[in-house]
VOPAGU-2260 file (C-alpha; in pm, 1 decimal, decimal comma):
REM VOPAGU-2260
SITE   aa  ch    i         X         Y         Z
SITE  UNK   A    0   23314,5    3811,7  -13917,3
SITE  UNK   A    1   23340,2    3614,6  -14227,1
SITE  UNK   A    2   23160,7    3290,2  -14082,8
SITE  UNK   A    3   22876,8    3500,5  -14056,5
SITE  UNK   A    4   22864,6    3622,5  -14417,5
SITE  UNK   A    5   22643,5    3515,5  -14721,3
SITE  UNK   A    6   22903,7    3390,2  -14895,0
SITE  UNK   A    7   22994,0    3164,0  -14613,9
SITE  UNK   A    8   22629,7    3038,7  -14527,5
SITE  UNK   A    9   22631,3    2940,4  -14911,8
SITE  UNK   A   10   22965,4    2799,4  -14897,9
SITE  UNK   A   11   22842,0    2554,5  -14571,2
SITE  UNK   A   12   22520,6    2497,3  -14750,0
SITE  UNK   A   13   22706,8    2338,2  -15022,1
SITE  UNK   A   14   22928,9    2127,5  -14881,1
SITE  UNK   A   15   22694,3    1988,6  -14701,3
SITE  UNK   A   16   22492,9    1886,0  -15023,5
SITE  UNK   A   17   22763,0    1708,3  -15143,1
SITE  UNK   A   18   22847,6    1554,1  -14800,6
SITE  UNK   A   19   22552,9    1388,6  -14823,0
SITE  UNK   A   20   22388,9    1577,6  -14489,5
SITE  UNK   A   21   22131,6    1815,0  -14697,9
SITE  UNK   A   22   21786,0    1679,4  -14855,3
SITE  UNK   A   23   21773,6    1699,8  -15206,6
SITE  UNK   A   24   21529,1    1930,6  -15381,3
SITE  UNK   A   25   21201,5    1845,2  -15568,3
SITE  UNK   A   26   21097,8    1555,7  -15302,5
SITE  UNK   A   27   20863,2    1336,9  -15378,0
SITE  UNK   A   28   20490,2    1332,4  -15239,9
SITE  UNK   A   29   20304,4    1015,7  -15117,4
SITE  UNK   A   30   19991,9     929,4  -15313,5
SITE  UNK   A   31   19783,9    1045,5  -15020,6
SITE  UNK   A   32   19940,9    1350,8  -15026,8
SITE  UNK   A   33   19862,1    1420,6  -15410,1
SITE  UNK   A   34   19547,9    1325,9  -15331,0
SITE  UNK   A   35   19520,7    1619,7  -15106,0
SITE  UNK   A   36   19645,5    1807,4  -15313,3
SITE  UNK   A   37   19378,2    1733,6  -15570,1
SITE  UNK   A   38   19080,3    1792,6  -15338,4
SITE  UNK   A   39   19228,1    2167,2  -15260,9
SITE  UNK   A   40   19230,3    2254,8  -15630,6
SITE  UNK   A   41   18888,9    2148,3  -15646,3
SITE  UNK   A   42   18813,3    2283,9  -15362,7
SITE  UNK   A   43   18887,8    2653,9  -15504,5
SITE  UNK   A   44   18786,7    2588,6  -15812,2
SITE  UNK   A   45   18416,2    2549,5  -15637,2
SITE  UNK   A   46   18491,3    2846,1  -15475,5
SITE  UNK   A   47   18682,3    3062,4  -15723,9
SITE  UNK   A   48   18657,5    3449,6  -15730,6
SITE  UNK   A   49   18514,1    3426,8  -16039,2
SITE  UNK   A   50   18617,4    3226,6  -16413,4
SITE  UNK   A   51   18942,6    3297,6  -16473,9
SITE  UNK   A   52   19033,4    3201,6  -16051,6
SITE  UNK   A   53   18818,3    2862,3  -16116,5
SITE  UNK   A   54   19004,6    2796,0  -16435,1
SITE  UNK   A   55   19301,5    2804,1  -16286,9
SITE  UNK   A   56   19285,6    2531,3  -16033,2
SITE  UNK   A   57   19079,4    2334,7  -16289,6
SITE  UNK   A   58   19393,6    2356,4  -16494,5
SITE  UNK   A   59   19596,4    2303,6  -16220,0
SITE  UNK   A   60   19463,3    1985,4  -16110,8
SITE  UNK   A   61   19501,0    1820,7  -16413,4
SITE  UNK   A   62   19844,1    1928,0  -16439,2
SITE  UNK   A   63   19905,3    1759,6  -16132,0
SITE  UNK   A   64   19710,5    1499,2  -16135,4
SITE  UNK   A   65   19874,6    1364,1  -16487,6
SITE  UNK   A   66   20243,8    1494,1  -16413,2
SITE  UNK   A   67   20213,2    1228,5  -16106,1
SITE  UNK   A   68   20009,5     934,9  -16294,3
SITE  UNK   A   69   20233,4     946,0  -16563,4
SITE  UNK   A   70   20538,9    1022,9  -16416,1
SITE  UNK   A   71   20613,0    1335,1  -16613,7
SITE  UNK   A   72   20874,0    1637,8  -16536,5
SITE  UNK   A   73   20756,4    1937,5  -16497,5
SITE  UNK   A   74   20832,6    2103,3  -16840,8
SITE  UNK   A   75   20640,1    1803,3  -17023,9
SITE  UNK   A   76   20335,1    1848,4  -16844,2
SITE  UNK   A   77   20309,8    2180,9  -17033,8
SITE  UNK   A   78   20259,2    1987,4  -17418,5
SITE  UNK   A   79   19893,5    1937,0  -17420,7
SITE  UNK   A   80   19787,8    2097,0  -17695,1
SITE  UNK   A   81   19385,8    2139,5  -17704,4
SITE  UNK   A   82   19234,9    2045,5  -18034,4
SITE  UNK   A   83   19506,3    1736,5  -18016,0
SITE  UNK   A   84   19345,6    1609,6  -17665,7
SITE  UNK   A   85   18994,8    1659,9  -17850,2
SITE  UNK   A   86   19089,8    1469,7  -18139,7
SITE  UNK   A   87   19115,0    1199,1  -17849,5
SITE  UNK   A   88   18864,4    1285,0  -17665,7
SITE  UNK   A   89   18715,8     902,9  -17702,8
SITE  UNK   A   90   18812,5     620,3  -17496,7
SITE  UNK   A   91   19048,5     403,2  -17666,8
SITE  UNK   A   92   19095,1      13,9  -17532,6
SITE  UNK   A   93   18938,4     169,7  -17234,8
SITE  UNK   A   94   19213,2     401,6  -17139,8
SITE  UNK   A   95   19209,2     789,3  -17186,6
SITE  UNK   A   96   19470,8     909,8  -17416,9
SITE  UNK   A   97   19661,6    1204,1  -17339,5
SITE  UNK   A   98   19885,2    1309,8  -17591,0
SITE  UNK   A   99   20150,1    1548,4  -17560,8
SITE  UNK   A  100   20299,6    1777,0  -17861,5
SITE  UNK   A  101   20671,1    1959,9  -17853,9
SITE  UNK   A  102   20999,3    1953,0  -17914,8
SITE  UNK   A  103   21218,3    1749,1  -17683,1
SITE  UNK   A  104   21596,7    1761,8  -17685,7
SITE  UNK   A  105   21741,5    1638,3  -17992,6
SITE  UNK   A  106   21438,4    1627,0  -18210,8
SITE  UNK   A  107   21461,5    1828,3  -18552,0
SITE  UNK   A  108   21048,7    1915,6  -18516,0
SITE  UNK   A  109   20749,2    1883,9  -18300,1
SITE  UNK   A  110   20659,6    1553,7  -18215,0
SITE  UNK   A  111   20352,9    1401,6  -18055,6
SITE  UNK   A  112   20388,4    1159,6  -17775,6
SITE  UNK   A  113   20098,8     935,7  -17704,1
SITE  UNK   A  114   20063,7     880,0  -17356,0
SITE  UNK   A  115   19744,3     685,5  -17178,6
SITE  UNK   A  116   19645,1     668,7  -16838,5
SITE  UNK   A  117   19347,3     380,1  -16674,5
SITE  UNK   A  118   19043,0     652,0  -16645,3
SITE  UNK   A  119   18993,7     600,7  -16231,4
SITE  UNK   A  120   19306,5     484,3  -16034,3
SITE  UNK   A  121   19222,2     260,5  -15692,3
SITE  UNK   A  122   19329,0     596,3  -15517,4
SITE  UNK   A  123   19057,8     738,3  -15621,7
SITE  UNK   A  124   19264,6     993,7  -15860,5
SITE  UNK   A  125   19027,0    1048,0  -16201,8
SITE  UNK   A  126   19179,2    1117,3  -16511,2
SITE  UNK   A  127   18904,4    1108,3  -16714,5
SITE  UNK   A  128   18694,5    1375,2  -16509,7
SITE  UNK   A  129   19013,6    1596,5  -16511,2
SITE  UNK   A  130   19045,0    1538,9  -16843,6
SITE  UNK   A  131   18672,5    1646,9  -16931,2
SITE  UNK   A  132   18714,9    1923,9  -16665,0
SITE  UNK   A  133   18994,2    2141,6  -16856,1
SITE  UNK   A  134   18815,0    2079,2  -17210,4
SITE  UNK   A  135   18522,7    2198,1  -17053,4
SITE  UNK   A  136   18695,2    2489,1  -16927,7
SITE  UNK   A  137   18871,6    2554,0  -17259,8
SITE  UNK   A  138   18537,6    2542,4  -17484,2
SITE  UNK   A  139   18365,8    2781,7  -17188,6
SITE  UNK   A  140   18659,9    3056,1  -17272,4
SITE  UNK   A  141   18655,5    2998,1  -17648,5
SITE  UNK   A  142   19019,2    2880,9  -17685,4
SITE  UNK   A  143   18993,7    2561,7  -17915,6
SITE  UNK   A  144   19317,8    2543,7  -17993,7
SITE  UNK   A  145   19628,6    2638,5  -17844,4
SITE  UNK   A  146   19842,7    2541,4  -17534,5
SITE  UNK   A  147   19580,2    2358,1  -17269,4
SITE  UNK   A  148   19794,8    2456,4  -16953,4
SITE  UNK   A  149   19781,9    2856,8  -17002,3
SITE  UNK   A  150   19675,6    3151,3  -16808,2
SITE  UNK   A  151   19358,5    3353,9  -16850,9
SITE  UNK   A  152   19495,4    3485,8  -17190,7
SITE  UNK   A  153   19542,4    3166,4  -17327,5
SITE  UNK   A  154   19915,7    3167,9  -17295,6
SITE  UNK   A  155   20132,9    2909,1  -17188,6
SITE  UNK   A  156   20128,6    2908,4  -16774,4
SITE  UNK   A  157   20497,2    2978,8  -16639,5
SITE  UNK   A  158   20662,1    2702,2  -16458,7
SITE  UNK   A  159   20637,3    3016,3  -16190,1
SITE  UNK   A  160   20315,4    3026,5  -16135,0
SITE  UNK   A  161   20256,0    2660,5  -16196,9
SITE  UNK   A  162   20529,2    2626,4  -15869,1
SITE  UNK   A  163   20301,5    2902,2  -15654,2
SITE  UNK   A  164   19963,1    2732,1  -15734,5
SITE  UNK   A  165   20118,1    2411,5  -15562,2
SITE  UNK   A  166   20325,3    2548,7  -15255,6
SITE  UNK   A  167   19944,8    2766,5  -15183,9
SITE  UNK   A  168   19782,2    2423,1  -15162,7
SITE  UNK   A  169   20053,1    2250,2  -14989,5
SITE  UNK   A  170   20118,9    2505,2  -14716,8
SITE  UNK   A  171   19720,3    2504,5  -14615,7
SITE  UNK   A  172   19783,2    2120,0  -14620,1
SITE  UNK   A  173   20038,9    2167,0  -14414,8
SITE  UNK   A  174   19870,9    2361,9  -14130,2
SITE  UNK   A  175   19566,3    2157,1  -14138,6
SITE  UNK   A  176   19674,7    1982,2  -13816,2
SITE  UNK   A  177   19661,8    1599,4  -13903,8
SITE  UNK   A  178   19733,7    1662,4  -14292,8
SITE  UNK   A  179   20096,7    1729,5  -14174,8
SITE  UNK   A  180   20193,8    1395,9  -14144,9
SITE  UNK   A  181   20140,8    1340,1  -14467,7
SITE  UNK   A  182   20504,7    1540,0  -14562,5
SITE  UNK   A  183   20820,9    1318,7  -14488,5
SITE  UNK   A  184   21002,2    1409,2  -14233,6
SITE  UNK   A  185   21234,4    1606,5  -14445,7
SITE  UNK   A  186   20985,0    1864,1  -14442,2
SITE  UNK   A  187   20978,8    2038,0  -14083,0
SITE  UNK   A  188   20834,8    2365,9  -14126,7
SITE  UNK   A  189   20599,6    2573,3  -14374,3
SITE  UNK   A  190   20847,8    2776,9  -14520,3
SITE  UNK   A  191   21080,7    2490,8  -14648,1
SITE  UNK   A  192   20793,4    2357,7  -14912,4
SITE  UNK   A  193   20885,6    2618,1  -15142,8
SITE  UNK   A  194   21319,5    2470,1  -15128,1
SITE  UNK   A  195   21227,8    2132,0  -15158,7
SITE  UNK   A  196   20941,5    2097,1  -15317,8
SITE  UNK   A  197   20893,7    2208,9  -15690,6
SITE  UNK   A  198   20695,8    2093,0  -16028,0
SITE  UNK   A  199   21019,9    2045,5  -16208,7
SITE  UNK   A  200   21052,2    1663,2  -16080,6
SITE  UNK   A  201   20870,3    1623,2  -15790,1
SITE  UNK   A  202   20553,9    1459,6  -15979,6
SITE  UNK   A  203   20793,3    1263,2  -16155,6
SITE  UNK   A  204   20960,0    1142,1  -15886,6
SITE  UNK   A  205   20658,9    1063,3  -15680,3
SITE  UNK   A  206   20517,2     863,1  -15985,2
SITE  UNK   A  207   20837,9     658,4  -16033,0
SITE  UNK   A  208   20825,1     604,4  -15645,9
SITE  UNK   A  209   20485,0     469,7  -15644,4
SITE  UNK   A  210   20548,2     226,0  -15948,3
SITE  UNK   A  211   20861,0     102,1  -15772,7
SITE  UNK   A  212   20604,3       1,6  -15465,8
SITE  UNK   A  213   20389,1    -135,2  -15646,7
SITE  UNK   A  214   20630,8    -321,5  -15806,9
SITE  UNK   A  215   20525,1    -234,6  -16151,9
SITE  UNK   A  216   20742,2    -394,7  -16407,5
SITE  UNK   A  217   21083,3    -216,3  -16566,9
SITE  UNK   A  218   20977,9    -250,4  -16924,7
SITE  UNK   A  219   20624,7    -104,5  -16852,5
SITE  UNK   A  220   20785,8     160,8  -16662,0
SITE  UNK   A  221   21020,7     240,9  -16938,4
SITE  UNK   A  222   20783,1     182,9  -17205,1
SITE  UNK   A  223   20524,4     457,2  -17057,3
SITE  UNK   A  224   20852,8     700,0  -16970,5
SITE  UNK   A  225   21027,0     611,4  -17342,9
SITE  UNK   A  226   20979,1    1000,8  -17476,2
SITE  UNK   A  227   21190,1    1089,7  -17178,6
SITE  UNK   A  228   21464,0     844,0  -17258,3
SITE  UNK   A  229   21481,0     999,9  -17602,3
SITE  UNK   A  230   21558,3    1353,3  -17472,3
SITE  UNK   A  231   21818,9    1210,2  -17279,0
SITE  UNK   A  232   21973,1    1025,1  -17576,8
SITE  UNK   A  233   21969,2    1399,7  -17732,5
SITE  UNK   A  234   21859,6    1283,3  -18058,1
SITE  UNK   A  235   22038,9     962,1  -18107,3
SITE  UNK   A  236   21877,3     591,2  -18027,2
SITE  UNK   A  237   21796,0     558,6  -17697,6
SITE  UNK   A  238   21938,0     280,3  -17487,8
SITE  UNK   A  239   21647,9      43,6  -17465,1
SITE  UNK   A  240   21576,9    -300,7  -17502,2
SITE  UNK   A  241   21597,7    -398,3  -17903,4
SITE  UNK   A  242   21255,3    -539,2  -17847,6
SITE  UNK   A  243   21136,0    -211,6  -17692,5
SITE  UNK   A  244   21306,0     -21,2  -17982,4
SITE  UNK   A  245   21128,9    -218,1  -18225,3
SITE  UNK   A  246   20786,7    -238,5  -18080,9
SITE  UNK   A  247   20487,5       0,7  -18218,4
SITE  UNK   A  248   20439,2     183,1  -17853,4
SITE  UNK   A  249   20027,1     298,8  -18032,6
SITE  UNK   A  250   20055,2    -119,3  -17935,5
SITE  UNK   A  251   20119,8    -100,2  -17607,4
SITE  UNK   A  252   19768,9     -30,2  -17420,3
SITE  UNK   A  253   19829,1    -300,3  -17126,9
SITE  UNK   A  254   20168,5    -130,9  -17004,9
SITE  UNK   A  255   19958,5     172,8  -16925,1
SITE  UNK   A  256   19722,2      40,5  -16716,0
């Protein structure tokens, strides 16, 4: 009957979105859950079948552990460029810089974006190790320049594969027995990681989340996330404080820590 065809199921499935009765996608993940997270991709990377297998969760757990810190979307966690992070390889102000080269929305060229994270957060999450980690990796396969979150060819990863490297750690977090109640409550079963769960905004989200606890301040917030309120501007001034708009953000250290 036609309540039981596809087009129906989608039909119910979106109404119910916009009624306000479905989860959103790309949920956000508690800090203990990242943190899980993180231990799994080191976990395999001990334990890889071989380089390239290592490599990739080396790779991955950066990605994941700086998309969160830093409250990036997925896409931007794919500008690290290699020789730029070795040009700052050195702690600066004691903070690791992690700079970021591409072309957002509305720029003309590539731009670099100077980001900087504390090098050990109180939850134990170490950007500085990671950091050293995927150089290390890099210098071990040759590559010293070129896109630092790639696959075994040195080509940029796909967002796809970026995606399956987290839902294979989440779901063995997820039937670890006690690990499960880690997830919100959104998240009932294995299978619905992979709809609500993605790298397209759920680091970002998680990050923003955790500054909101902590009650980090709105123009530190905005001051660390300012590259992203340029691509929304699409090229023209962002709306921002006019003493935000006129500050140098190289300046900035202390809103980063």
């Amino acid at each position: 009957g036609g309540t039981s065809s596809l087009w129906y199921d989608r039909f119910t499935q979106g109404v119910k979105a916009r009624m306000g009765q479905d989860v959103r996608k790309d949920l956000a993940l508690s800090t203990r859950l990242w943190i899980e997270v993180l231990k799994f991709c080191d976990d395999r990377a001990r334990h890889g079948r071989g380089f390239d297998d290592s490599a990739n969760w080396i790779i991955a757990g950066f990605y994941f552990a700086v998309t969160y810190v830093v409250a990036l979307r997925g896409p931007e966690g794919f500008m690290f460029e290699i020789s730029l992070m070795r040009q700052h390889k050195e702690l600066r102000n004691e903070l690791v810089w992690l700079p970021i080269m591409g072309k957002l929305k509305g720029d003309d060229n590539l731009g670099v974006y100077h980001l900087r994270s504390v090098p050990i957060f109180s939850s134990g999450v170490n950007i500085l190790a990671r950091r050293n980690w995927l150089l290390t990796v890099h210098e071990r396969a040759g590559r010293n320049v070129g896109p630092a979150i790639c696959d075994s060819r040195g080509v940029l990863m796909k967002s796809q594969k970026m995606n399956e490297n987290l839902w294979i750690a989440l779901k063995h977090i997820f039937e670890s027995g006690n690990a499960r109640k880690l997830f919100l409550a959104a998240v009932k079963e294995k299978d619905s990681i992979r709809k609500m769960i993605q790298i397209s905004r759920s680091p970002r989200r998680s990050g923003e989340s955790r500054a909101l606890a902590e009650g980090v301040p709105v123009d530190d917030r905005e001051t660390v996330c300012r590259w992203s309120k340029k691509e929304r501007a699409k090229g023209k001034s962002p709306n921002e404080p006019l003493q935000l708009g006129y500050a140098q953000q190289s300046l900035l250290d202390n809103c980063f820590r």
